[in-house]
C-alpha positions in Angstrom: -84.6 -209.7 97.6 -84.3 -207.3 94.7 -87.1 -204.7 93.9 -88.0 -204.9 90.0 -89.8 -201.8 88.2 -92.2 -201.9 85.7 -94.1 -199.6 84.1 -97.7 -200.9 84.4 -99.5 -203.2 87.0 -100.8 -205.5 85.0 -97.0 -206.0 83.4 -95.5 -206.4 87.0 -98.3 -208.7 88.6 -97.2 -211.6 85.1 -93.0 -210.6 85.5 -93.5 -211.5 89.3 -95.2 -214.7 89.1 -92.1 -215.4 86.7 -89.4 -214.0 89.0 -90.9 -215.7 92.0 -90.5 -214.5 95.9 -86.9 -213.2 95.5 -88.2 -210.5 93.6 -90.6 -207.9 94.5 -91.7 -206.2 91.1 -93.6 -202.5 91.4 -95.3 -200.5 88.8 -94.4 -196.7 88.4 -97.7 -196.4 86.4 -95.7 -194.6 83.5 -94.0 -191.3 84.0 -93.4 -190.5 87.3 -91.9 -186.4 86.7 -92.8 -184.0 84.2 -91.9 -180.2 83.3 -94.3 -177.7 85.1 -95.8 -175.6 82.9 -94.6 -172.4 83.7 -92.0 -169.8 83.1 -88.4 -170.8 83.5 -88.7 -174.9 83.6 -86.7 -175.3 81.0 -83.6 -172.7 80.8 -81.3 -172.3 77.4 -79.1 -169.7 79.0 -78.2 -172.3 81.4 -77.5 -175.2 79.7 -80.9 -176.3 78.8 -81.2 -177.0 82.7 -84.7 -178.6 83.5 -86.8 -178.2 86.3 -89.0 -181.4 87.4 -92.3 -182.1 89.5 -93.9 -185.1 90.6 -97.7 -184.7 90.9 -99.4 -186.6 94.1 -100.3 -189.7 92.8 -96.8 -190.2 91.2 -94.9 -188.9 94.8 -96.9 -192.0 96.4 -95.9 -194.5 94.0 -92.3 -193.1 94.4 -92.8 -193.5 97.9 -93.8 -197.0 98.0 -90.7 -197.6 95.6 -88.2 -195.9 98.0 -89.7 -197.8 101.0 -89.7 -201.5 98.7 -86.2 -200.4 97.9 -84.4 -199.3 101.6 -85.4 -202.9 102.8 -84.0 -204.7 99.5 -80.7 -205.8 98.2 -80.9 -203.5 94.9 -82.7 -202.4 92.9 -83.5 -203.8 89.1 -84.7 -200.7 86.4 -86.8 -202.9 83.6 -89.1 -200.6 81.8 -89.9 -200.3 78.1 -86.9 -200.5 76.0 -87.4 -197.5 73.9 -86.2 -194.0 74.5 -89.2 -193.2 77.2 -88.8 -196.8 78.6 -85.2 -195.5 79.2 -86.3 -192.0 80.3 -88.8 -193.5 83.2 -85.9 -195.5 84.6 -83.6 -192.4 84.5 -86.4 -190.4 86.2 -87.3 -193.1 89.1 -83.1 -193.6 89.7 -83.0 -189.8 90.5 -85.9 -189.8 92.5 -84.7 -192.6 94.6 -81.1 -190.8 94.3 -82.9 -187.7 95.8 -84.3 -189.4 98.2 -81.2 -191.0 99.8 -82.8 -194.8 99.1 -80.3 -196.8 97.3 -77.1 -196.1 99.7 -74.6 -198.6 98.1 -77.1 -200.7 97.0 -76.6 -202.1 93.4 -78.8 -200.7 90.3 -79.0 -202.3 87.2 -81.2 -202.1 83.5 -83.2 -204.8 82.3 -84.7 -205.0 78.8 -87.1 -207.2 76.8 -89.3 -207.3 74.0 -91.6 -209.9 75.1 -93.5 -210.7 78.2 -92.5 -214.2 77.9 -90.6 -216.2 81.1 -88.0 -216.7 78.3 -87.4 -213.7 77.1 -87.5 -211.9 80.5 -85.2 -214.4 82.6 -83.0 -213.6 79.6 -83.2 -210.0 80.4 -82.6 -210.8 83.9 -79.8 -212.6 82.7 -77.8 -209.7 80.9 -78.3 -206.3 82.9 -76.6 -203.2 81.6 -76.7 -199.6 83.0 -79.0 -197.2 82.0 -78.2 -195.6 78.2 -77.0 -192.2 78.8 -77.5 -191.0 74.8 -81.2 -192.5 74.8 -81.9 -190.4 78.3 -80.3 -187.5 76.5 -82.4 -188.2 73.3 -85.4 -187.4 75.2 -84.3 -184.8 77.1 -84.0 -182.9 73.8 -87.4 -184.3 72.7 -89.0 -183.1 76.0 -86.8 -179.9 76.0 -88.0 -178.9 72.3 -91.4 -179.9 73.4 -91.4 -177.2 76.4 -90.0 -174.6 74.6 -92.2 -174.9 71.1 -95.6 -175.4 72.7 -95.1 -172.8 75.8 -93.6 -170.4 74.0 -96.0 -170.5 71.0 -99.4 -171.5 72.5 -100.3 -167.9 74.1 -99.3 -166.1 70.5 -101.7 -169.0 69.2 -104.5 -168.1 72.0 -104.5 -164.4 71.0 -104.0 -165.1 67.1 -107.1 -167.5 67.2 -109.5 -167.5 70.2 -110.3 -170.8 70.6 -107.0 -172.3 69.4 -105.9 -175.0 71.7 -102.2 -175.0 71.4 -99.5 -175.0 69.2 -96.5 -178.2 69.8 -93.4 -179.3 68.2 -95.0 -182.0 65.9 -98.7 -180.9 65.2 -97.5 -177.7 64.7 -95.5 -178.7 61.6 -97.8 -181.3 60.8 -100.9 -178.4 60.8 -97.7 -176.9 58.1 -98.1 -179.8 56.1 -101.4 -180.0 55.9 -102.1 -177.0 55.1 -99.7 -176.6 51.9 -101.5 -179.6 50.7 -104.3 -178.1 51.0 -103.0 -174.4 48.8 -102.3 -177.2 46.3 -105.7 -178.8 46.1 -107.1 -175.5 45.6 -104.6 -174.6 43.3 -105.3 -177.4 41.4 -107.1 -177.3 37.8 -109.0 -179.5 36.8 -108.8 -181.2 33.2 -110.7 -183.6 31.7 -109.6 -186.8 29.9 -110.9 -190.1 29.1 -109.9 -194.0 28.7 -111.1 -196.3 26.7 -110.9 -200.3 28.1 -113.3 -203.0 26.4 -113.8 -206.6 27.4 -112.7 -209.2 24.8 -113.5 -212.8 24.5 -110.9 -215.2 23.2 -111.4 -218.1 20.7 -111.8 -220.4 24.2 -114.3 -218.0 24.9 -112.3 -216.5 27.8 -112.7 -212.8 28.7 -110.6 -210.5 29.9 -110.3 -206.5 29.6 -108.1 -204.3 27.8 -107.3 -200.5 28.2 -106.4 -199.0 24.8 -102.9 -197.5 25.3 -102.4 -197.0 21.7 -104.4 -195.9 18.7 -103.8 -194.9 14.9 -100.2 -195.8 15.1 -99.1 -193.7 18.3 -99.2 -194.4 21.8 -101.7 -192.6 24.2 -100.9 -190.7 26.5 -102.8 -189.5 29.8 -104.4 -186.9 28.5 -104.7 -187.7 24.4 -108.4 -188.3 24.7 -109.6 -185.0 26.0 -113.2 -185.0 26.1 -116.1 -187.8 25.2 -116.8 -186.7 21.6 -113.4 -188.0 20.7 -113.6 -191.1 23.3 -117.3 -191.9 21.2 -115.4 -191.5 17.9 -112.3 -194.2 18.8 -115.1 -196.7 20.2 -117.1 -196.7 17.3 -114.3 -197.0 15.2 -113.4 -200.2 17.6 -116.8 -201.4 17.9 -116.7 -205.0 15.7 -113.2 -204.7 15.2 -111.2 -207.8 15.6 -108.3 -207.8 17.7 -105.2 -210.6 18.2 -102.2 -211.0 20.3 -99.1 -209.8 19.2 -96.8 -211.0 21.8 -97.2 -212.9 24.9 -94.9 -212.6 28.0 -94.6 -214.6 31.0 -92.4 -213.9 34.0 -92.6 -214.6 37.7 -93.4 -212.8 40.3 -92.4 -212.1 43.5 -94.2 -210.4 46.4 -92.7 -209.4 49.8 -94.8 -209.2 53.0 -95.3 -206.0 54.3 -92.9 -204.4 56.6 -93.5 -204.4 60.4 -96.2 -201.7 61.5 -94.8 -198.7 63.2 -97.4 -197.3 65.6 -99.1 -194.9 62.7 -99.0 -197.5 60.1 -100.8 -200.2 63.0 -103.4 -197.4 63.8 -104.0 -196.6 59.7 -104.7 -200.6 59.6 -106.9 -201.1 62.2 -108.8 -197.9 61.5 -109.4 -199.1 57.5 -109.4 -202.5 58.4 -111.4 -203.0 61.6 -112.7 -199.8 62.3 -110.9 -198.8 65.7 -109.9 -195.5 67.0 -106.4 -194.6 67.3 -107.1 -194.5 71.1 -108.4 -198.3 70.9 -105.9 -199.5 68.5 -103.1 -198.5 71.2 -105.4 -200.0 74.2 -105.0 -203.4 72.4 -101.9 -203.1 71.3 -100.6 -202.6 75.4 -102.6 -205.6 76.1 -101.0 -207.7 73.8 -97.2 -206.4 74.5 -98.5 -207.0 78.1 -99.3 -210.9 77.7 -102.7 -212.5 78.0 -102.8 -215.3 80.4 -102.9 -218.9 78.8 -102.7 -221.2 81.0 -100.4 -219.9 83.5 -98.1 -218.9 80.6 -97.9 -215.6 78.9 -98.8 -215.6 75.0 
């Protein structure tokens, strides 16, 4: 029997019933080691050296892994495939490492990205070993993170009483915000005007028009600066009679929207449907999870 690990219960409980009894498949319930926060957890003179803890409910979970894993025959790493998918299998292999639990046994890294008895027998089908580069990738990320926010948050505290903290991505973010705010106020405001005007053809069809040109020379955006010279062009065009110079016709061609990244899922369910980020991300697991159909995952 090999043990399996998943992030998530729910995710385990529907790749077992595909895996059947040779496989017992264990959740680590998402990161199972994190950077203390205090001086000295992560250390630049030395490397960028990182010091990691495992908070009680995670040390039992790791606990019941190690057991699962001393009685199988090895020991099967399928979390997410992204960069903390691959960071959660690093940390859970030096854990069990630490721990003396895997002797000689053989480890391997699983990846799909569907919940689907296809797509994870496949996976199943075509281990690999864990991706050094992504596990580096977010060390850096989780090293920068460390640094920026623990470094900066107590100047922030006694800057601002009442500040939360300071991080390496709402930090610049606040940046950005901020200088698009100097520009708003910066901004001055000038007034200008359009003219558009519903016309009827001899089928009595109606359609509107936006005067883009007028007295020989082509408007631009701000050519009609206030509404005593918008009134003066409309009564000038009031009862005038207009015809087409030149038709064109050409098709079209429209392109379906690019997959959503996460922010671009969240900005359309929050315009679209209303949800918090928080909810949109709820459902979102859910569905990357599966929804039982019939004994099959959809």
């Amino acid at each position: 029997m090999d043990v399996v690990v998943v992030e998530s219960p729910a995710k385990a409980k529907t790749i077992n019933k595909y895996l059947g009894k040779n496989y017992r498949v264990l959740a680590s319930f998402g990161h199972v080691r994190d950077l203390p926060a205090k001086d000295g957890s992560v250390r630049p003179d030395e490397d960028f050296a990182m010091s990691w803890s495992v908070d009680t409910a995670s040390g039992k979970r790791l606990a019941d892994i190690a057991k699962a894993v001393k009685d199988a025959d090895g020991l099967i790493l399928a979390t997410d495939p992204d960069r903390e998918g691959e960071a959660i299998s690093w940390h859970v292999l030096e854990v069990l490492k630490q721990k003396r639990a895997l002797k000689d046994k053989p480890v391997s890294r699983v990846v799909f990205n569907a919940i689907t008895k296809a797509s994870v027998l496949d996976a199943m089908a075509n281990p690999r070993q864990i991706d050094a580069p992504l596990v580096d990738a977010y060390l850096a990320r989780r090293a920068l993170d460390y640094l920026v926010g623990f470094t900066l948050s107590p100047v922030l505290w006694r800057k601002l009483p009442g500040a939360r903290s300071a991080g390496r991505v709402q930090s610049v973010a606040l940046r950005l915000v901020c200088d698009r705010e100097l520009e708003i106020e910066r901004f001055i405001r000038e007034e200008y005007w359009q003219i558009a005007a519903i016309l009827n053809t001899p089928r009595n069809d109606s359609f509107e028009a936006r005067l883009t040109a007028f007295a020989g020379k082509k408007l631009q955006k701000l050519d009609i600066a206030n509404k005593a010279q918008a009134d003066d062009i409309k009564a000038m065009l009031e009862g005038a009679s207009f015809k087409a110079l030149s038709v064109e016709a050409k098709p079209t061609k429209r392109n379906p929207g690019p997959p959503f990244t996460t922010s671009t899922l969240q900005q359309a369910a929050s315009s679209g449907l209303g949800f918090s980020a928080t909810r949109t991300m709820q459902v979102a697991q859910r569905l990357y999870e599966g929804m039982d159909i019939g004994g099959e995952t959809a």
